[in-house]
C-alpha positions in Angstrom: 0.0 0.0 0.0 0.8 3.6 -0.7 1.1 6.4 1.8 -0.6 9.6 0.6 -0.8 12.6 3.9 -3.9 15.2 2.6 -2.9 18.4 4.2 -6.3 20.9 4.3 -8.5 22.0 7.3 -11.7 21.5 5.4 -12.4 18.1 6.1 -14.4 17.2 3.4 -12.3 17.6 1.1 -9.5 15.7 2.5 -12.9 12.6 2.4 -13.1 13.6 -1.0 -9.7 13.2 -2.1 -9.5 10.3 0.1 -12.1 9.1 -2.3 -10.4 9.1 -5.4 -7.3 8.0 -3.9 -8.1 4.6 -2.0 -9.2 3.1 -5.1 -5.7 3.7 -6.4 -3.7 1.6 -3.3 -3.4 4.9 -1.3 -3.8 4.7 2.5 -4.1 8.5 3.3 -3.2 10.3 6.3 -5.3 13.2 6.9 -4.2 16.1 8.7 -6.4 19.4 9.2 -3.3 20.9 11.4 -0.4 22.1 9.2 1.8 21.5 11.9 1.1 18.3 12.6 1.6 17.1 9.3 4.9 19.0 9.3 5.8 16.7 12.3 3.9 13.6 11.1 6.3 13.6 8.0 9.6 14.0 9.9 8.9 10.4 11.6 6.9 8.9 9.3 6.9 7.6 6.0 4.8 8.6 2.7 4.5 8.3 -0.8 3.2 11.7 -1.8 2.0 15.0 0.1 -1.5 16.8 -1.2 -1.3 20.0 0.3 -4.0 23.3 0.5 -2.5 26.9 0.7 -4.6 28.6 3.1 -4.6 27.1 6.6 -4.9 28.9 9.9 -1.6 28.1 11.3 0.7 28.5 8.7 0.3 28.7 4.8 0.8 25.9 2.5 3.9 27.6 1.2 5.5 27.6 4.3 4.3 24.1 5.0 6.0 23.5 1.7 9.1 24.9 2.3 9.2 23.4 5.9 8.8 20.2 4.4 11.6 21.0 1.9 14.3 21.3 4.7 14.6 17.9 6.0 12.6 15.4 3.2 12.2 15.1 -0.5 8.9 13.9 -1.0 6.6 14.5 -3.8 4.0 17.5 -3.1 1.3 18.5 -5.1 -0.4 21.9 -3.9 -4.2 21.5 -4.2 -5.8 25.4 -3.7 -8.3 27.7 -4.8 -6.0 29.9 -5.7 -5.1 30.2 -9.2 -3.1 33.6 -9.7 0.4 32.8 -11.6 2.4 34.6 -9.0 0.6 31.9 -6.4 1.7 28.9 -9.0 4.9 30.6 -9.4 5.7 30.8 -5.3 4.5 27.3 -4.8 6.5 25.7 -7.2 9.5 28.4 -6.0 9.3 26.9 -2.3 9.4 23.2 -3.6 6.4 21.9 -4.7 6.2 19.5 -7.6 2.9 20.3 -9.1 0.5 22.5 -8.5 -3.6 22.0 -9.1 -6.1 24.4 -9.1 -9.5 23.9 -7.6 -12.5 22.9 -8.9 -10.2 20.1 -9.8 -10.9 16.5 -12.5 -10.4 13.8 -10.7 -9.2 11.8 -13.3 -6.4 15.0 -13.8 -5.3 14.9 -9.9 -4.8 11.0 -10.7 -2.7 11.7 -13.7 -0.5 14.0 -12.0 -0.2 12.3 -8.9 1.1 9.1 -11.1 3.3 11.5 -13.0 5.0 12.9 -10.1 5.3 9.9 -8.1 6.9 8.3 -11.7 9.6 11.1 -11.9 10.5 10.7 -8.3 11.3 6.8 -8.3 12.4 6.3 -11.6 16.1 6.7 -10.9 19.3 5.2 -11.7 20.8 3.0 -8.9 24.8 4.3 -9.9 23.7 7.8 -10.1 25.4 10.3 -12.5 28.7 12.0 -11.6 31.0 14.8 -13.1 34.4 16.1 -12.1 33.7 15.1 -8.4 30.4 16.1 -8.2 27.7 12.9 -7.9 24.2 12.5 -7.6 22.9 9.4 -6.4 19.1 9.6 -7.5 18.2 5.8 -5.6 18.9 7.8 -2.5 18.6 11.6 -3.6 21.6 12.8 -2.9 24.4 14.8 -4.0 27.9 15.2 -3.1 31.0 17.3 -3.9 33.8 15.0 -3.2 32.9 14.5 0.2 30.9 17.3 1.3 27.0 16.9 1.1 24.8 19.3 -1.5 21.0 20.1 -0.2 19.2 20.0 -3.3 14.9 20.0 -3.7 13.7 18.0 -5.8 13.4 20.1 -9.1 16.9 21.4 -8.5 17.9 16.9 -8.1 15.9 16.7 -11.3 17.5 19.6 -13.3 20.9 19.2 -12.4 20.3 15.3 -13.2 18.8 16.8 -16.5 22.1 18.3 -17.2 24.7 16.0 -16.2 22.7 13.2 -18.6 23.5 15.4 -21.7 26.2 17.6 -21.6 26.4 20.7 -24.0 22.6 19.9 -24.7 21.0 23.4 -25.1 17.4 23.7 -23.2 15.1 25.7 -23.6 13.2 27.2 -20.6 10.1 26.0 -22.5 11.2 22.4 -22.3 12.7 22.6 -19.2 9.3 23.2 -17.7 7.3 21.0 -19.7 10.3 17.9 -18.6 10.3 18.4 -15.2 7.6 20.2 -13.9 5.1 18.9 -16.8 3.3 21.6 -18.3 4.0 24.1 -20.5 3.6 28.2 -19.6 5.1 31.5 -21.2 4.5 32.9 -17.2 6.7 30.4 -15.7 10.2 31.3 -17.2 11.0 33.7 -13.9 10.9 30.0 -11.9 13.6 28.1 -14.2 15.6 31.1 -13.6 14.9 30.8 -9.7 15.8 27.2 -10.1 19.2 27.9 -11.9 20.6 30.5 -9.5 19.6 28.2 -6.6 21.6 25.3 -8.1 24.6 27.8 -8.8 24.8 29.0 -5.3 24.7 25.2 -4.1 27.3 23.9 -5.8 29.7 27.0 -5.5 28.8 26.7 -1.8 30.3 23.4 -1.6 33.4 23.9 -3.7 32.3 23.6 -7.5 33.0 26.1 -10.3 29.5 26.0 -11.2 30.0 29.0 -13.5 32.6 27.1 -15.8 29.7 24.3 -16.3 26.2 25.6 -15.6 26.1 27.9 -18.7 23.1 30.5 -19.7 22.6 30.7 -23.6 21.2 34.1 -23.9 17.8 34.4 -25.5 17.6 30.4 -25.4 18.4 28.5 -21.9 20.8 26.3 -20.0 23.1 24.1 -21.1 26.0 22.5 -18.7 29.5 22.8 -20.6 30.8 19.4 -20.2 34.7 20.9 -20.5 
């Protein structure tokens, strides 16, 4: 059995999602207390987080980004909100998708299989580079010896890169590969994604500017030498 943990404090619809979910193989966990599913997840096990924004404690961003610190689970952000600038923060903090309500059930289904698929489907060697290794069975990275803290769309994007050196992509395609939809509104959040993954790896000793290269009025593309 799967593991999902619905995070909303109007009950019904955590019942509702619970629903469409149980069917699947999904035991779910629901928690109405964003806290307590904060806590829940730091002991616990889980397949996949369902997560509302607005919450009386403390937003679903900040849930997010709480999560984000210590686990790399899959979270999909379930709200009623459905301004770009909210898409563009939740994604920003760490989500991995990013649903709208009203929402299809057959849609949350497909992107709850299409998250959970880019999160397992990992090479058990991992990719390395000059030093620098990610081992995607365990999500992790490492310079040498010293540990990289990565989410999971900065794992997936640096992955990206290290697979197909001096492969040019677009911000177009790098949205529709890894977060799986296409928007001309989202280009700010590759961008946010790219400097975060500089920062890391210069943090921990790589030249990330000699590799991680912006092709102006195109993309990224990591220079292999």
């Amino acid at each position: 059995m799967k593991t999902a943990v619905l995070v909303d404090d109007e009950q019904r619809m955590m019942d509702l999602i619970e629903l469409y979910l149980a069917p699947q193989g999904y035991t779910c966990i629901k928690k109405d207390s964003a806290l307590e599913a904060v806590l829940f997840l730091k002991h616990n096990h889980a397949d996949i987080v369902i997560l509302d924004v607005m919450m009386p404690e403390i937003d679903g961003w900040e849930v997010c980004k709480r999560i984000r610190s210590f686990s790399a689970i899959p979270i999909i952000m379930l709200t009623a909100r459905d301004a770009a600038e909210d898409m563009v923060k939740g994604l920003n903090n760490g989500a991995d998708d990013y649903i709208t309500k009203p929402f299809n059930e057959d849609v949350l289904l497909a992107r709850i299989e299409a998250v959970t698929r880019r999160i397992s489907h990992h090479e058990v060697d991992g990719v390395s580079f000059k030093g620098l290794k990610l081992n995607e069975s365990a999500y992790e990275a490492h310079y040498h010896a010293k540990s990289i803290s990565l989410t999971p769309k900065e794992f997936s994007l640096l992955s990206l890169f290290l697979k197909s050196p001096d492969q040019v992509y677009s911000r177009d395609h790098l949205l529709t590969t890894i977060w799986g939809f296409r928007s001309n509104t989202e280009d700010r959040t590759i961008d946010s994604h790219i400097r975060n993954i500089r920062e890391k790896l210069r943090h921990a000793g790589f030249p990330a500017n000699e590799h991680l290269k912006t092709v102006w009025g195109v993309g990224y593309k990591w220079k292999s030498s």
